[in-house]
N, C-alpha and C positions, 0 to 999 in steps of 0.2 A: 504494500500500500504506500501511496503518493506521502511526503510527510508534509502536514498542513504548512501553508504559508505563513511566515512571521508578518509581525506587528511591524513595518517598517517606520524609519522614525519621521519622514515626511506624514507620514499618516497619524504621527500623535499631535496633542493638540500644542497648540503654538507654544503653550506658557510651560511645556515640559519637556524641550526639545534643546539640546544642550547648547547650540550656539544663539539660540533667543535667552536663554535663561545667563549666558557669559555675558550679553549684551547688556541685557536689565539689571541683572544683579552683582557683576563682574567677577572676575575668574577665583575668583575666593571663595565663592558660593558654592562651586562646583565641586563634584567627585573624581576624582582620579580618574575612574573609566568613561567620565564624561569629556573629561578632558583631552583624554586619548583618542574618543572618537570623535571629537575635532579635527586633530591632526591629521586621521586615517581617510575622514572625509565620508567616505559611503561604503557603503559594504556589495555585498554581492553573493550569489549564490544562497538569497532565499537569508540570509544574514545580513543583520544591519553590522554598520558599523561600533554601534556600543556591544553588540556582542562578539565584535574580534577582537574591541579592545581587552574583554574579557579573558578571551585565552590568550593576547598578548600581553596582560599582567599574572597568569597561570604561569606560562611558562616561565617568569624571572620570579615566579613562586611569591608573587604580591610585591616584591620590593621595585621601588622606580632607582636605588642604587645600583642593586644587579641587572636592570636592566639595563642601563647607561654601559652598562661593560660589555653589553653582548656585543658580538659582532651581529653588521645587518645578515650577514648570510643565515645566522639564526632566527636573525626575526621574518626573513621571508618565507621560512618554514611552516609560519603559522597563514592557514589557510586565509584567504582576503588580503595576504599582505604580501607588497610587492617591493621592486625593491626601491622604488620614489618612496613609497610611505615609511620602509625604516629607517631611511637616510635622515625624511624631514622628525621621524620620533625621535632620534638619536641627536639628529642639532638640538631639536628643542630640549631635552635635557643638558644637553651641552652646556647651551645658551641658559639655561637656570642653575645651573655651576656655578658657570662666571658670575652672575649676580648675585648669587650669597655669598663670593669669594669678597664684591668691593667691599670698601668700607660703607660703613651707615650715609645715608643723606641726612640733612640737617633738615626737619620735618617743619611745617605751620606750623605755628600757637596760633591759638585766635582765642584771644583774649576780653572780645567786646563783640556785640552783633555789627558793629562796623567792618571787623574784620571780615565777617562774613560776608557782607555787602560787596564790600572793594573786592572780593574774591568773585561773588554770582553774576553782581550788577550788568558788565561789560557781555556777560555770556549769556544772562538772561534777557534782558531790558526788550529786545524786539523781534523775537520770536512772539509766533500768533498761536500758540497755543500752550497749555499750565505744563511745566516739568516740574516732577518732587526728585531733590537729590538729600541724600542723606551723607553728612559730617560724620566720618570712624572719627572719633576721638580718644587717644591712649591719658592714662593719669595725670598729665602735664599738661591735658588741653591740647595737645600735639595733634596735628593731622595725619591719619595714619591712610587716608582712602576717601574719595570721594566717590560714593553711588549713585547710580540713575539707577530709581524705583519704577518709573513710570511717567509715562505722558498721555495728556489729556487733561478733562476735569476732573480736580481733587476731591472725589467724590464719597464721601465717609461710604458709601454700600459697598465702593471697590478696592478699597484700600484696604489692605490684609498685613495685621502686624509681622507676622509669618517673613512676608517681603522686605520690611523695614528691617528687621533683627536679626533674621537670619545672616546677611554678611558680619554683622556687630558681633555675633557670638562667633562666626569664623576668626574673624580677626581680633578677638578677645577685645575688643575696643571696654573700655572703663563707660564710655556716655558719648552719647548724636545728637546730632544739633540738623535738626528739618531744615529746607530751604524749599522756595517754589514761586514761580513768579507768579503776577497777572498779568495778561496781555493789554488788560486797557490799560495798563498806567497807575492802576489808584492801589495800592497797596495794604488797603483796609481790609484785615482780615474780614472773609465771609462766615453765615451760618456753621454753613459745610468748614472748613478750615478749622474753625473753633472745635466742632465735633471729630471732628480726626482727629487735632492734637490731644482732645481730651483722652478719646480714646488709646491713642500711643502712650501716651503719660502713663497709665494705667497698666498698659502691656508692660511698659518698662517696668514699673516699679515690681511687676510678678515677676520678669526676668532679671532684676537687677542690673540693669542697662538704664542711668537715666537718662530721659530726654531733657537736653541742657536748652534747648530754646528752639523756636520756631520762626525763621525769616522768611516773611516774604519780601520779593523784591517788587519793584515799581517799575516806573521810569522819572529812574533819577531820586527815589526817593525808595523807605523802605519803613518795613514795622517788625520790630522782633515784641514775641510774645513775652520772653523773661524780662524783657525792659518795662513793659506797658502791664507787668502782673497778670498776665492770662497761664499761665501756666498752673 
């Protein structure tokens, strides 16, 4: 008997598909073999690509160390994989070598919701429609990451703390700091606004992740929630 067709991953829904999920929530959010079947790109032979990245972290027996050492001749062994895909698995490990090799960068403070501003204002200001990014913040108030959550209206029905936190607990961040513009220009917090922050507030303080403030940006002008007591 025929063995049934897989679940390919063009066929799953958008918000679970590993390079929609790198985009929105960035590469920290991700799993290992999500990660790898970015690299691998598609699969084949009735096999997606998250499932060869499967048995190409079987065969280095789970570790991304041992497999940094394989040679490609072994990784083309494993079925789906050719030998462009081991080359580009094997840079990109490479290439994250060399980055935990440099020395540290000297990260943001932000220290005031101005600093927040001076950071969104020039990226947000004229764009025609609402982006939420969210501030990783480490113990120092340091910038450890900036995330796109989502675009569109900030709508408390669609907003899922899930989305918000879950980079924050990858990257152990200490507390986030919301940002999101509005396209007319007027930076007055809305209903919805108020109801989301409320609600995150909340989330956080069950995760232990506080939410240190909430910017919105204008044009030209700006309203943080911890300044004006909304929080």
């Amino acid at each position: 008997m025929a063995e049934p067709a897989r679940y390919r991953i063009r066929e799953w829904p958008r918000a679970e598909r590993p390079r929609e999920r790198l985009a929105a929530l960035g590469a920290g959010a991700l799993a290992t073999g999500e990660l790898l079947a970015i690299l691998i790109g598609s699969g084949g032979s009735g096999r997606s690509a998250v499932d060869i990245a499967g048995d190409v972290m079987r065969r280095a027996s789970g570790s991304l160390r041992r497999l940094a050492t394989l040679p490609p001749s072994e990784l083309e062994t494993v079925p789906g994989v050719g030998e462009a895909t081991a080359v580009k698995v094997l840079a990109a490990l490479e290439l994250g070598r060399r980055a935990s090799a440099e020395p540290a960068l000297s990260l943001d403070r932000v220290s005031s919701a101005r600093d927040v501003f001076e950071r969104f204002g020039p990226r947000l200001r004229d764009l025609q429609y609402e982006e939420l990014h969210v501030l990783l913040l480490n113990v120092q108030h340091r910038i450890l990451r900036d995330v796109l959550v989502t675009r569109g209206i900030l709508d408390h029905s669609v907003i899922h703390a899930r989305e918000v936190f879950r980079p924050a607990i990858v990257e152990s961040a200490a507390g986030i700091i919301l940002v999101h513009n509005h396209p007319s220009g007027d930076a007055e917090p809305s209903p919805d606004d108020r109801v989301v922050t409320s609600q995150l507030v909340e989330a956080g303080h069950l995760i232990g992740i506080e939410v240190l403030d909430h910017v919105i940006v204008g044009d030209g002008v700006f309203v943080s929630f911890a300044e004006a007591g909304l929080l």
